[in-house]
C-alpha positions in Angstrom: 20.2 -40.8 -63.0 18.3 -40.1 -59.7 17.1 -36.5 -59.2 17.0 -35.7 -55.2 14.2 -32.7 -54.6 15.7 -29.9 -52.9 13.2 -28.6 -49.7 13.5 -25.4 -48.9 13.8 -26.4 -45.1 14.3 -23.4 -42.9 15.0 -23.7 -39.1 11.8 -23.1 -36.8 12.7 -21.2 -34.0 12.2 -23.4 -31.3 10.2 -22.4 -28.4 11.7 -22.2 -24.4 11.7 -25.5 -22.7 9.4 -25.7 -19.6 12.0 -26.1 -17.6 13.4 -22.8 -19.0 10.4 -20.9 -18.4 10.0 -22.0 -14.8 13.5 -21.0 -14.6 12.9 -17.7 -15.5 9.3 -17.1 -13.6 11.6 -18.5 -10.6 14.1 -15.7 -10.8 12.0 -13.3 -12.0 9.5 -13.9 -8.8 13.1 -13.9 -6.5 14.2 -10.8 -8.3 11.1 -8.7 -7.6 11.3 -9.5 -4.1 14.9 -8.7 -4.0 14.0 -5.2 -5.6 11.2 -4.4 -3.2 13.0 -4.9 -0.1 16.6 -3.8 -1.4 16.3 -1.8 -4.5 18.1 -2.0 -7.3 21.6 -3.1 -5.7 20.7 -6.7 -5.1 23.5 -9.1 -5.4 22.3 -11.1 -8.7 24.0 -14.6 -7.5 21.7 -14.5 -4.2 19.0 -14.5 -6.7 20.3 -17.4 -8.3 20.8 -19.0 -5.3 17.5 -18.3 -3.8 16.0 -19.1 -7.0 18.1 -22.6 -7.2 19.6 -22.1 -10.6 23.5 -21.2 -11.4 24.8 -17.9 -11.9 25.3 -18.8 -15.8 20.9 -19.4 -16.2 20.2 -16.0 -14.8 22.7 -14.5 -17.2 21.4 -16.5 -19.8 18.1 -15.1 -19.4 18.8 -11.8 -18.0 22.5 -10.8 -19.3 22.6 -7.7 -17.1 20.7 -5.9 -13.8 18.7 -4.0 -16.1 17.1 -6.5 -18.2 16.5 -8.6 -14.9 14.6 -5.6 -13.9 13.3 -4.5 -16.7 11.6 -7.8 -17.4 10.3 -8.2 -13.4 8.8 -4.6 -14.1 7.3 -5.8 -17.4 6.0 -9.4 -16.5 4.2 -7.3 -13.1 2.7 -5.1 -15.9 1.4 -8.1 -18.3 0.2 -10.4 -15.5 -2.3 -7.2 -14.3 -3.4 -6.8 -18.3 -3.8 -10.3 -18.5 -6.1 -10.7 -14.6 -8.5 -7.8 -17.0 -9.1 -11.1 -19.3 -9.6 -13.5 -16.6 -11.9 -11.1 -14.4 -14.1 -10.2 -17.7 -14.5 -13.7 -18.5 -15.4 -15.1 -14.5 -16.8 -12.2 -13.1 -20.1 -9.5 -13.3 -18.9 -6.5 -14.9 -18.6 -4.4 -11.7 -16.9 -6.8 -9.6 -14.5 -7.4 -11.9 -13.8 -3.7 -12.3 -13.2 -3.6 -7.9 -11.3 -6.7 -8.7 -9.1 -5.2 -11.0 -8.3 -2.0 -8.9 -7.8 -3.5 -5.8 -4.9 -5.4 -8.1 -3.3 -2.0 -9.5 -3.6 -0.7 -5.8 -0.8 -3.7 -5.2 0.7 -3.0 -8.8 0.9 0.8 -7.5 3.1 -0.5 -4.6 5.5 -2.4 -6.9 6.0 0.5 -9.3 7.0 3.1 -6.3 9.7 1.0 -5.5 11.1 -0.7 -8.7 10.2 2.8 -10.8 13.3 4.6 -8.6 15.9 1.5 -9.2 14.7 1.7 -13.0 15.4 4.9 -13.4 18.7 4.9 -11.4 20.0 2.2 -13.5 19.1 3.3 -16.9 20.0 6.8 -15.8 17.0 8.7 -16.7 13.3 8.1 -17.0 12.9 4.3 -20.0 10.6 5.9 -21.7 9.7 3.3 -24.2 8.7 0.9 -21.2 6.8 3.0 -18.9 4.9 3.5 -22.4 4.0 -0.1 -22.9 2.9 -0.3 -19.5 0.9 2.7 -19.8 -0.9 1.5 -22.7 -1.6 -2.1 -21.3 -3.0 -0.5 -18.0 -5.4 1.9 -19.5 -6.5 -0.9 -22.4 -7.5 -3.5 -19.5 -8.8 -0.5 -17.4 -10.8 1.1 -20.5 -12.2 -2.2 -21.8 -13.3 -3.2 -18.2 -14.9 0.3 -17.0 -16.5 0.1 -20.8 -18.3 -3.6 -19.8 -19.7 -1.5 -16.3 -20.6 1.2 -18.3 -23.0 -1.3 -20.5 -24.3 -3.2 -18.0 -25.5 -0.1 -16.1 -23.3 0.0 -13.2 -21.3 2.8 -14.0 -22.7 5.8 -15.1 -22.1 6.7 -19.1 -20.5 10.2 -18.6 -17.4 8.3 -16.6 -13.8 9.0 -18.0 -12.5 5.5 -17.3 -8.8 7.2 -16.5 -10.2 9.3 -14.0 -10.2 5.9 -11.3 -6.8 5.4 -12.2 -5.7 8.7 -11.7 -7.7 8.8 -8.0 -5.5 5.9 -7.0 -2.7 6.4 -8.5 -2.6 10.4 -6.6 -3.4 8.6 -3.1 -0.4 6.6 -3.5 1.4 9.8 -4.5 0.7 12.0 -1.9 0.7 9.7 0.8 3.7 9.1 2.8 2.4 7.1 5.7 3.3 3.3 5.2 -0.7 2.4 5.3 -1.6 4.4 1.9 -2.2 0.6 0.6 -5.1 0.6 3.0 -6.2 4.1 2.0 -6.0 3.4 -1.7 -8.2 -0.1 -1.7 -10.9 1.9 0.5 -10.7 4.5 -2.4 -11.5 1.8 -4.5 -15.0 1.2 -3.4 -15.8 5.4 -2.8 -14.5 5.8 -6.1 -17.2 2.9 -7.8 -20.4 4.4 -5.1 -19.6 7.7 -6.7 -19.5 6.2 -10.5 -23.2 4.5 -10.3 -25.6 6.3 -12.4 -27.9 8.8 -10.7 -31.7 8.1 -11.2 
């Protein structure tokens, strides 16, 4: 009598084709631009179209307006955390800190318009993922005014929050549609003022 072994054989889960994930940069790169200049009633078949994929792949990946934007909000969020990573490792320590600003300045200018359609789709403030982003932002910020900090560019008494916040009320309280301009000048008064005094 022949015994057969039993394998305990459970199913990986299989990870997106490449094909699927250009798919979903594609719409998700169509969507934000869609969001920026329209807010958050865009037509989501134009962004299929415009993205060249069917109406049934953006569903698939997005099954409704506010997990399209959702996830263009959150992928904005995780590509500045990850430029932290890729400044730290190819650039001195203060330069990648101006780097990294001058990218939130443009991050900044995403969030004041997608922030609005968020909230008017969700209906209220989504709590939960402004928190992720918050927490991502002031990692890459903390870790990367931390680096200055030791390499003697920035002085040690510096609350690394205090840059963000500098930026983040420029863009706040400025109405005039050149406050981009305003806030990436800020960046480099704001890194003068940091350097240690002798």
């Amino acid at each position: 009598m022949q015994v057969t072994a039993m394998t305990n054989s459970t199913p990986k889960e299989r990870k997106p084709r490449a094909d699927a994930l250009r798919n979903r940069e594609r719409i998700l790169d169509i969507a934000k631009a869609a969001f920026t200049e329209a807010g958050a009633e865009i037509s989501l078949e134009d962004v299929a179209r415009q993205a060249g994929v069917g109406a049934g792949t953006l569903y698939r990946h997005f099954p409704t307006r506010e997990a399209l934007l959702e996830s263009v909000y959150r992928a904005e969020v995780e590509k500045l955390a990850a430029e932290e990573r890729r400044l730290t490792e190819s650039l001195p320590a203060l330069d990648a800190l101006r780097a990294w600003m001058l990218l939130f300045v443009d991050y900044i200018a995403t969030k004041k318009i997608i922030a609005p359609a968020l909230n008017s789709i969700v209906g209220g403030t989504p709590t939960e993922l402004f928190e992720y982003s918050g927490n991502l932002i002031k990692g890459a910020n903390r870790t990367l005014v931390s680096r200055a900090m030791e390499s003697g560019d920035i002085r040690p008494d510096l609350e690394p929050l205090d840059l963000l916040r500098a930026l983040v009320g420029v863009s706040n309280v400025a109405s005039a549609p050149d406050w981009q301009q305003s806030a990436r000048r800020l960046v480099d008064i704001l890194l003068l003022g940091s350097k240690p005094t002798d």
